[in-house]
Backbone as JSON, one array per atom type, in Angstrom:
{
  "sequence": "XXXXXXXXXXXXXXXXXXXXXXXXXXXXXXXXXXXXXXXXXXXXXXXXXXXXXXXXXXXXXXXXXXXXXXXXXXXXXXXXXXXXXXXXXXXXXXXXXXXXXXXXXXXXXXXXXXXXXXXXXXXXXXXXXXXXXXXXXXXXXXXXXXXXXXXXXXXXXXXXXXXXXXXXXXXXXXXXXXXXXXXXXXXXXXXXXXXXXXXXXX",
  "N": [[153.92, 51.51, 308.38], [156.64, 52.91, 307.28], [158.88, 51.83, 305.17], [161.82, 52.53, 305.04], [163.94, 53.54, 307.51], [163.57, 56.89, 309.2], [165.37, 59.83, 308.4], [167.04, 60.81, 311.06], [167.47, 64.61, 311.83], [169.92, 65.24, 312.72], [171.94, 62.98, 312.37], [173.02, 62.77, 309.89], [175.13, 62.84, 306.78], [177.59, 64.47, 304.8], [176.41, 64.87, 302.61], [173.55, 64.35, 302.61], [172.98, 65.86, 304.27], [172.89, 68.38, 302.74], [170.86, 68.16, 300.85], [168.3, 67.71, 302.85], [169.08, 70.58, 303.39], [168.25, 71.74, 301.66], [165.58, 71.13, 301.39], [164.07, 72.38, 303.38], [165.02, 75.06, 303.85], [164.45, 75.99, 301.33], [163.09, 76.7, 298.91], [160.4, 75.11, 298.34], [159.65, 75.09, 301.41], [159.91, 77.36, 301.48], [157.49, 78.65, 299.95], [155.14, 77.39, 300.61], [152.01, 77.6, 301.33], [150.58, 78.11, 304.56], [148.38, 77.56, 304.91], [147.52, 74.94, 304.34], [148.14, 73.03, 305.6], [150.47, 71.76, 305.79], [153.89, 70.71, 306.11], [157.15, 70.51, 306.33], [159.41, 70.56, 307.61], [160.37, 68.95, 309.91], [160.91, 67.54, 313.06], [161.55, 64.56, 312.87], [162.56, 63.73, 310.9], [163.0, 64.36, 307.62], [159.54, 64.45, 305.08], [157.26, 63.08, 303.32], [158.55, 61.89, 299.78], [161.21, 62.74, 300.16], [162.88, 61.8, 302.62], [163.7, 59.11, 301.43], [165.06, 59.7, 299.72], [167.38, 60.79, 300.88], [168.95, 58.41, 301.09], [170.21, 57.87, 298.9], [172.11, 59.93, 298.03], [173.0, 61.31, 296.03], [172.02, 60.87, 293.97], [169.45, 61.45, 294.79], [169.67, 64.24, 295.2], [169.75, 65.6, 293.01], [167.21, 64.76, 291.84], [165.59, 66.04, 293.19], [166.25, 68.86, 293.06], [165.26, 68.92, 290.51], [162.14, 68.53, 291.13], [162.39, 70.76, 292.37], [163.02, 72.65, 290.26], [160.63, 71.97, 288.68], [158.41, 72.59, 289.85], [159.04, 75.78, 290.62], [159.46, 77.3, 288.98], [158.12, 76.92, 286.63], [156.47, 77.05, 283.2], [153.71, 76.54, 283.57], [150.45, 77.98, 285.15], [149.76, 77.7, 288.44], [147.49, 76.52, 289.61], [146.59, 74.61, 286.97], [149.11, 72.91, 287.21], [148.52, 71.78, 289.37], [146.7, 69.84, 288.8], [147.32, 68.22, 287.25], [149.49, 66.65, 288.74], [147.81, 65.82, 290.59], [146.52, 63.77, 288.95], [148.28, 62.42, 288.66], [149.57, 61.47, 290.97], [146.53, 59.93, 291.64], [146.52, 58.25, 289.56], [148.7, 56.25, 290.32], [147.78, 55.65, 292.79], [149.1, 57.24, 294.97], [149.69, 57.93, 298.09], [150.45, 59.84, 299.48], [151.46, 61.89, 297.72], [149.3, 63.08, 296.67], [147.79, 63.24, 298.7], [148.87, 65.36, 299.72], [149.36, 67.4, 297.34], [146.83, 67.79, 296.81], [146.06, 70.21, 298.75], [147.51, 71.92, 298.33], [146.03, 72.72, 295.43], [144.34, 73.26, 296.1], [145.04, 75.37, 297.75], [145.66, 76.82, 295.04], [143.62, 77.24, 294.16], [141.54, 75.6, 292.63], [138.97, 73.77, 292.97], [136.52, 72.14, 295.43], [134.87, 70.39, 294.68], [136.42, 69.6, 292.15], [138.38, 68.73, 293.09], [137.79, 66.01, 294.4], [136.79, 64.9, 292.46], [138.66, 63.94, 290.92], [139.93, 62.6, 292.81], [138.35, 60.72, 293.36], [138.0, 59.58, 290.61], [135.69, 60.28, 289.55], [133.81, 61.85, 286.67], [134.97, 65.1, 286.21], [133.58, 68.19, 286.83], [133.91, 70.82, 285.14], [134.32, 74.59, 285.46], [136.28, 76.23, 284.27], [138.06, 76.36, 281.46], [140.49, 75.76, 280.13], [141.58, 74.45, 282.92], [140.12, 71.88, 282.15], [140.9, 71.08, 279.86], [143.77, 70.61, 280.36], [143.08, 68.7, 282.37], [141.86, 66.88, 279.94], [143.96, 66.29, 278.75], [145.7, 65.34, 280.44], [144.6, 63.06, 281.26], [144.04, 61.49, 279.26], [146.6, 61.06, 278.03], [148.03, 59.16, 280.62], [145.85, 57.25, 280.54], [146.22, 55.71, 277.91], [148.76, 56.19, 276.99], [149.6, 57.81, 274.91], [148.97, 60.74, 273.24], [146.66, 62.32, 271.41], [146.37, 64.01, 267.95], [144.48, 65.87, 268.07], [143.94, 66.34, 270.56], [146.38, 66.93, 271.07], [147.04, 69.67, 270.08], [144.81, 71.2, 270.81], [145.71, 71.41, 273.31], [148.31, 72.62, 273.31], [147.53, 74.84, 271.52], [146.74, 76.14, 274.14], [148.78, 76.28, 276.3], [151.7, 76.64, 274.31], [154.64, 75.41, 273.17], [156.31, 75.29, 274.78], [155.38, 74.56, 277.89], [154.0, 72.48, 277.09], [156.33, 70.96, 276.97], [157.11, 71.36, 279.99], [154.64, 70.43, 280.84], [154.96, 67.58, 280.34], [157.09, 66.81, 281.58], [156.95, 67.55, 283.99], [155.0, 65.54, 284.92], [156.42, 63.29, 284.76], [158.38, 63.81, 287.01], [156.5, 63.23, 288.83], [155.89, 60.51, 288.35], [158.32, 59.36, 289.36], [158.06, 60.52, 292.41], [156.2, 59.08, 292.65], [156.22, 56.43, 292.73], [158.23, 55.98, 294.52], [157.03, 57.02, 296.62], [155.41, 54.69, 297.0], [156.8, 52.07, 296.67], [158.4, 52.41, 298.86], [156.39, 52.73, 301.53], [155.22, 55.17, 302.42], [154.26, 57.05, 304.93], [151.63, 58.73, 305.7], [151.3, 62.4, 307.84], [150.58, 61.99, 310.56], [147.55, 61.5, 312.23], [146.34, 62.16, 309.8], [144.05, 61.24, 307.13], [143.86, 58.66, 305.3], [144.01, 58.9, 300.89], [143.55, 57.3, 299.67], [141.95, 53.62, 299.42], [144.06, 51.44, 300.52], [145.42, 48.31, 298.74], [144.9, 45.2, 299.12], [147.53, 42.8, 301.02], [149.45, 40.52, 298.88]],
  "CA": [[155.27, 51.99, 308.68], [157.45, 53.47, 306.16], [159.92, 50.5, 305.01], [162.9, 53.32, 305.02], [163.62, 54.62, 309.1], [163.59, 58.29, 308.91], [166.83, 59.84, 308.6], [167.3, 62.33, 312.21], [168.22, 65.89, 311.28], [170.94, 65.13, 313.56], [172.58, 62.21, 311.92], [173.21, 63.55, 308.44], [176.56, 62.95, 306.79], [177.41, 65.9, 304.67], [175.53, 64.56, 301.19], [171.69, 63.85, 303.1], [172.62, 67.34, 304.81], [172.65, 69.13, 301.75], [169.43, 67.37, 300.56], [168.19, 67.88, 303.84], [168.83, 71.9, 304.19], [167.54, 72.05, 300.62], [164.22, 71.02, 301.28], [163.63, 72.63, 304.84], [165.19, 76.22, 304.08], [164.11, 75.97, 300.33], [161.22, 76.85, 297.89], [159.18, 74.47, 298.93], [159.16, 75.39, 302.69], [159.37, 79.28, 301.34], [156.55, 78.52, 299.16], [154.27, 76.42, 300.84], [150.75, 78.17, 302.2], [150.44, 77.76, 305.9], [146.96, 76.97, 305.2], [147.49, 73.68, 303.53], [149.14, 71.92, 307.22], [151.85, 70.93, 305.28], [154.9, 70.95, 307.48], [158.44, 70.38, 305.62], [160.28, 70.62, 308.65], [159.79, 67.9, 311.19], [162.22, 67.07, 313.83], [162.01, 63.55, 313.31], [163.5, 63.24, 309.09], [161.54, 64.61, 305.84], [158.71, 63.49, 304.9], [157.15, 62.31, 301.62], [159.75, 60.79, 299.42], [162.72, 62.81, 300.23], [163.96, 60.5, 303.48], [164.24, 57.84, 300.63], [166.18, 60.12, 298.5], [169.21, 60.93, 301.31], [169.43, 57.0, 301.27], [171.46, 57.67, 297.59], [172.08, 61.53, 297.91], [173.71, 62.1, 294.55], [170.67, 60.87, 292.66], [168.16, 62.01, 295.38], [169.87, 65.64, 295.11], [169.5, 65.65, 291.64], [165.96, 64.32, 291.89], [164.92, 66.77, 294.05], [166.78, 70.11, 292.31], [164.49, 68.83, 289.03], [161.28, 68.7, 291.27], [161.67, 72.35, 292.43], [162.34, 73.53, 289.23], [159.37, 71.85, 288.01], [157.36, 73.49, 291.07], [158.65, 77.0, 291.14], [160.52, 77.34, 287.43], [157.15, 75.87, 285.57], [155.34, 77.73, 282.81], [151.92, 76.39, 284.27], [150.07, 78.34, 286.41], [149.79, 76.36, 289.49], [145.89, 75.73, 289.42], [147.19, 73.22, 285.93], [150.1, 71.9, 287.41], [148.11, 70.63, 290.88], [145.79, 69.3, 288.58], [148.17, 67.55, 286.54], [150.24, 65.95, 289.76], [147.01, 64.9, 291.62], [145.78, 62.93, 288.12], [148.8, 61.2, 288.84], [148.73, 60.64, 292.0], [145.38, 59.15, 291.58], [146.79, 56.88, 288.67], [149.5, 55.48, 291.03], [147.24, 55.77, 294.36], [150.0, 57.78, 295.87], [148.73, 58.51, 299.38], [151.43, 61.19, 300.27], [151.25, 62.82, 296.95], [147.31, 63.19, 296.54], [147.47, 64.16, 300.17], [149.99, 67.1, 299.72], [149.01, 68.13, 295.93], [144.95, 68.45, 296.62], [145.85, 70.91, 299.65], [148.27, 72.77, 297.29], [145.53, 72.79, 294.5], [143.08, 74.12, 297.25], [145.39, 76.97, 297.83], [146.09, 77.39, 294.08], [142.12, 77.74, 293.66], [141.12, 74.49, 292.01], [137.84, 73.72, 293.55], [136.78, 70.88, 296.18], [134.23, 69.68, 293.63], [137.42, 68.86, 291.0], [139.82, 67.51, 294.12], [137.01, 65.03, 295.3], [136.14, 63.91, 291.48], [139.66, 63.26, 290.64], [139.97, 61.32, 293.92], [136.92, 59.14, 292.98], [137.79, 58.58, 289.12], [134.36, 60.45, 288.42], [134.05, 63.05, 285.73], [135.18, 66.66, 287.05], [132.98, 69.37, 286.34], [134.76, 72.41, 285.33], [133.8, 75.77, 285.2], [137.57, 77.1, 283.88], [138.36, 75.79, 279.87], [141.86, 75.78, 280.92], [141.52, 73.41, 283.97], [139.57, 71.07, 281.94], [141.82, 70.88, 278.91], [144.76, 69.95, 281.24], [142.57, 67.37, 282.77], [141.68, 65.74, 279.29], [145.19, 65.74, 278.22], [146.8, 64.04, 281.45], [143.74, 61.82, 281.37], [144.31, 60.45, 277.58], [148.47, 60.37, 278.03], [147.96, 58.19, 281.51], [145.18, 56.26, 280.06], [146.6, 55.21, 276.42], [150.21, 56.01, 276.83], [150.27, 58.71, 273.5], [148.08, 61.9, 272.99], [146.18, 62.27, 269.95], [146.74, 65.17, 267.36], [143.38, 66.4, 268.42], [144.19, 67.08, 272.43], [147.95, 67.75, 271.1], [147.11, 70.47, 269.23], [144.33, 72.37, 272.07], [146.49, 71.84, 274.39], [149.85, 73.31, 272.4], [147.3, 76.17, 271.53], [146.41, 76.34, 275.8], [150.2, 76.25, 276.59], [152.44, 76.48, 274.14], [155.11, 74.39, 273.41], [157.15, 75.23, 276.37], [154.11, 74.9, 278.54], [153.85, 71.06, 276.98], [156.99, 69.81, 277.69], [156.84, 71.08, 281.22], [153.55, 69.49, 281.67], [154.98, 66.27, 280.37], [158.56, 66.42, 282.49], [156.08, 67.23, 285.59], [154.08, 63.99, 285.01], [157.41, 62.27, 284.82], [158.58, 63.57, 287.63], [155.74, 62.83, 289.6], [155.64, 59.0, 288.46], [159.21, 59.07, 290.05], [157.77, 60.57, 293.21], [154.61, 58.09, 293.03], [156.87, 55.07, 292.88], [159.28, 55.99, 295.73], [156.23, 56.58, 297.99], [154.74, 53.27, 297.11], [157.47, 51.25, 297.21], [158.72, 52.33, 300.77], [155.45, 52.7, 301.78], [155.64, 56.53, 303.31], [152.89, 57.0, 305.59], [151.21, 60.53, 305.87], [151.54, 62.54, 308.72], [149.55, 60.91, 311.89], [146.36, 61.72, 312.53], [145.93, 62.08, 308.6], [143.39, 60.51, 306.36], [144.15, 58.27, 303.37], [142.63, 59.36, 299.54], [142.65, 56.16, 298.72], [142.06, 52.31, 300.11], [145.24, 50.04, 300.03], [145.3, 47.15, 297.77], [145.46, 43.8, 299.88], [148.72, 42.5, 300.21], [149.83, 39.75, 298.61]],
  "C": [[156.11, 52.03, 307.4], [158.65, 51.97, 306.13], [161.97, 51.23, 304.98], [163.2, 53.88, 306.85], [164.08, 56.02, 308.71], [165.31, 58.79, 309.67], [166.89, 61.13, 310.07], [168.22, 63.03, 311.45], [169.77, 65.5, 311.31], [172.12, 64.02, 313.24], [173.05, 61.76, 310.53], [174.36, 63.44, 308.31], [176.59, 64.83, 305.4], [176.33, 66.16, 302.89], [173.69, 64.81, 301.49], [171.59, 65.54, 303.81], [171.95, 68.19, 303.6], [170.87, 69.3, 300.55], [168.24, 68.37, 301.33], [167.46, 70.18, 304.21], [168.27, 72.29, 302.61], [165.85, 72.26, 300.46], [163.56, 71.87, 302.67], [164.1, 74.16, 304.61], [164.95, 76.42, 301.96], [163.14, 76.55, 299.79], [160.45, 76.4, 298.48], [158.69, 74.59, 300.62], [158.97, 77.37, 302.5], [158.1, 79.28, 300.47], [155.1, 77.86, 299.76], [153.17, 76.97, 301.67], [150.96, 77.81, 303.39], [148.93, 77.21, 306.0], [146.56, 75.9, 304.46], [147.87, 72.62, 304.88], [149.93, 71.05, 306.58], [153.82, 70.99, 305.6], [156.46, 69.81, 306.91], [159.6, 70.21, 306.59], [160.27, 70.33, 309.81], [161.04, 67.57, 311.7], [162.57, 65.57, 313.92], [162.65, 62.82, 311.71], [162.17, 63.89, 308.51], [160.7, 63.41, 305.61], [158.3, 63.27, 303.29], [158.42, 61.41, 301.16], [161.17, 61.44, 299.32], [163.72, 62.51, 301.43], [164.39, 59.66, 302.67], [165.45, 58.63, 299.92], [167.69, 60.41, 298.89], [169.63, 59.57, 301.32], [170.86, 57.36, 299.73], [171.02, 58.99, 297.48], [172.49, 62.11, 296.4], [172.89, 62.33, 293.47], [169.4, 61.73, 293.41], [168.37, 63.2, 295.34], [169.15, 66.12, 293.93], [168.03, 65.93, 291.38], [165.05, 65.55, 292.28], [165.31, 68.59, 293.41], [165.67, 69.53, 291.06], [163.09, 69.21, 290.11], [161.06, 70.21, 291.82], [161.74, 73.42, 291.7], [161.07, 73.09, 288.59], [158.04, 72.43, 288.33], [157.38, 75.25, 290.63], [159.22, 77.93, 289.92], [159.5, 76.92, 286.73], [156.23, 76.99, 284.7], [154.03, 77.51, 283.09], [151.89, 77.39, 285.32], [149.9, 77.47, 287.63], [148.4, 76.2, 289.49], [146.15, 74.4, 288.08], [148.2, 72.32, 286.52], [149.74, 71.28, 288.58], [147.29, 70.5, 289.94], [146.31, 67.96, 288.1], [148.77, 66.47, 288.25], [148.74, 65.11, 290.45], [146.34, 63.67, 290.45], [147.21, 61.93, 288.05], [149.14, 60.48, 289.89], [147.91, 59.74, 292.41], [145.78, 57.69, 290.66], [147.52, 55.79, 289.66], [148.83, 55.15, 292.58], [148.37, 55.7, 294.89], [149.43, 58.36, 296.78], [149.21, 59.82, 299.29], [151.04, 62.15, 299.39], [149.99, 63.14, 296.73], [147.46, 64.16, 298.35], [147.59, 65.84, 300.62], [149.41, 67.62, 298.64], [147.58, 68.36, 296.12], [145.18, 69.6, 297.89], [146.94, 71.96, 298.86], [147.02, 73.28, 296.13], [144.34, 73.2, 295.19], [143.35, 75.48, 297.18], [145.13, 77.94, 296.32], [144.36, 77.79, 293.4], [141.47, 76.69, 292.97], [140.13, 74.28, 293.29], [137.61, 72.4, 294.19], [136.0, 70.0, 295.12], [135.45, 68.69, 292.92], [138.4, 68.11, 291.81], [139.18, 66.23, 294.27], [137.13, 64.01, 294.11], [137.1, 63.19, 290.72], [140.03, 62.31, 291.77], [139.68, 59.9, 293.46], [137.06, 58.77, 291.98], [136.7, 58.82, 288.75], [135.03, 61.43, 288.08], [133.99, 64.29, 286.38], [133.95, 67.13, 286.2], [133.64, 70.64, 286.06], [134.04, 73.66, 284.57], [134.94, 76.67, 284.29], [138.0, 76.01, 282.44], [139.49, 75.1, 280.14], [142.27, 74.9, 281.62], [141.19, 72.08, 283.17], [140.5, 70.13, 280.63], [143.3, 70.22, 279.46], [144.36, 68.07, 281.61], [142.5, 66.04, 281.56], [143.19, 65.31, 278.41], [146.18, 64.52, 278.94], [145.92, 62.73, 281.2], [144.6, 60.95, 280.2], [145.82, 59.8, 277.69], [148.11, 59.31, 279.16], [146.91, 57.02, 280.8], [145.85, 54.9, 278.72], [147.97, 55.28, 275.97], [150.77, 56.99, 275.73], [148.58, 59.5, 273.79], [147.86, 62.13, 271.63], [146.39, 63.43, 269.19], [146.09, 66.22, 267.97], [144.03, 67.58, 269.87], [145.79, 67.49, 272.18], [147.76, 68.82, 271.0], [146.38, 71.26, 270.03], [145.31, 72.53, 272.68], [148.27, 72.7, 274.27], [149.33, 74.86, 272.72], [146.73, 76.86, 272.78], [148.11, 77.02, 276.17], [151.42, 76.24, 276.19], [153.31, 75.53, 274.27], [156.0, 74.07, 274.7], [156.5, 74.38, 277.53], [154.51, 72.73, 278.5], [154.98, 70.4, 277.26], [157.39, 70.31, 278.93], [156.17, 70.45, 282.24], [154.92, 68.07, 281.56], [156.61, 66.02, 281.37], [157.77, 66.85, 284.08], [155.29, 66.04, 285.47], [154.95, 63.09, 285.48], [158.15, 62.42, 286.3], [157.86, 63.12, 289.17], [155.45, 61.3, 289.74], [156.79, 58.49, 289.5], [158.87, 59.2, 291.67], [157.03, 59.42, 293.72], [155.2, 56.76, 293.29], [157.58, 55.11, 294.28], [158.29, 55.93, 296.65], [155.97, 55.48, 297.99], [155.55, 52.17, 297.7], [157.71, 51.16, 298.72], [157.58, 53.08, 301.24], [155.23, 53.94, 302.87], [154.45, 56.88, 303.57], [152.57, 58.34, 305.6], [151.6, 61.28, 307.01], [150.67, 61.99, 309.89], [148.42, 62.09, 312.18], [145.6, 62.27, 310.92], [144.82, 60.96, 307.74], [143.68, 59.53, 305.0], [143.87, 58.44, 302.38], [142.2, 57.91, 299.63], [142.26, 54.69, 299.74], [143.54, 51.6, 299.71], [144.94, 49.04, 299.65], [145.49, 46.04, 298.9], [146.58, 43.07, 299.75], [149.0, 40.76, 299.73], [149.76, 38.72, 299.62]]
}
């Protein structure tokens, strides 16, 4: 159970509205495949981590205006940038986000092979240069905390510099996502699967 109660449509002051009709008549519900079963507009509060965010609307507005320019405003193609989000996902074992971003990165053409092997923490296989170069850049930054000249410098000449600090302000805002799920512990939708195992608690 989510540690936040879900905010009803219906009980919105005019800050969580705005939030609220952002995310439900937005990009992300105008954007979002139908063949992912990803469903933005539930009658019982938002899901993922933007119920937490009408809790403090001013920052969660904010929060949330950065993540859909990072979505629909991003020099990545979207096959890189769901690759990028689910390798952090995976770092943080964010259920919600892994859940949502590998059915996004389905649509965007990224292969079940590379969803499964980033799941598991084995080595992808990639058939696309492109894909793979992404992969060893998020890898190295999440791993070691700094990117070496080496993978700076492919990946500059992959994406430009623009390109690079979009990746790296989508990583960031995905750690923000990855934390908010964790903390208030935002369950998937029901009858959903988990990626990962939960840690034992304390």
């Amino acid at each position: 159970m989510t540690r936040l109660p879900l905010l009803a449509p219906g009980a919105l002051n005019d800050a969580q509205r705005k939030i609220y009709d952002a995310i439900t008549k937005g990009p992300r519900t105008q954007n979002t495949p139908r063949s992912t079963g990803i469903s933005l507009d539930t009658p019982g509060g938002l899901p993922g981590p933007f119920n937490a965010w009408m809790y403090s609307p001013v920052i969660g507005n904010l929060t949330q205006e950065l993540g859909a320019a990072l979505r629909f405003s991003n020099s990545l193609p979207n096959n890189l940038l769901e690759i990028a989000v689910m390798m952090v996902g995976k770092h943080w074992s964010a259920q919600f986000e892994f859940w949502a971003h590998a059915r996004l990165a389905r649509a965007a053409g990224v292969s079940d092979a590379i969803i499964e092997a980033i799941r598991t923490g084995a080595e992808p296989q990639f058939d696309k240069s492109d894909e793979k170069q992404i992969y060893l850049f998020v890898r190295e930054f999440l791993d070691t905390k700094r990117v070496s000249d080496a993978t700076y410098a492919a990946t500059r000449a992959l994406i430009g510099e623009n390109g690079l600090v979009d990746l790296i302000t989508l990583m960031g805002y995905y750690m923000i996502v990855s934390m908010t799920l964790n903390c208030f512990q935002v369950p998937l939708p029901q009858g959903q699967n988990y990626p990962f195992e939960e840690p034992a608690s304390a």
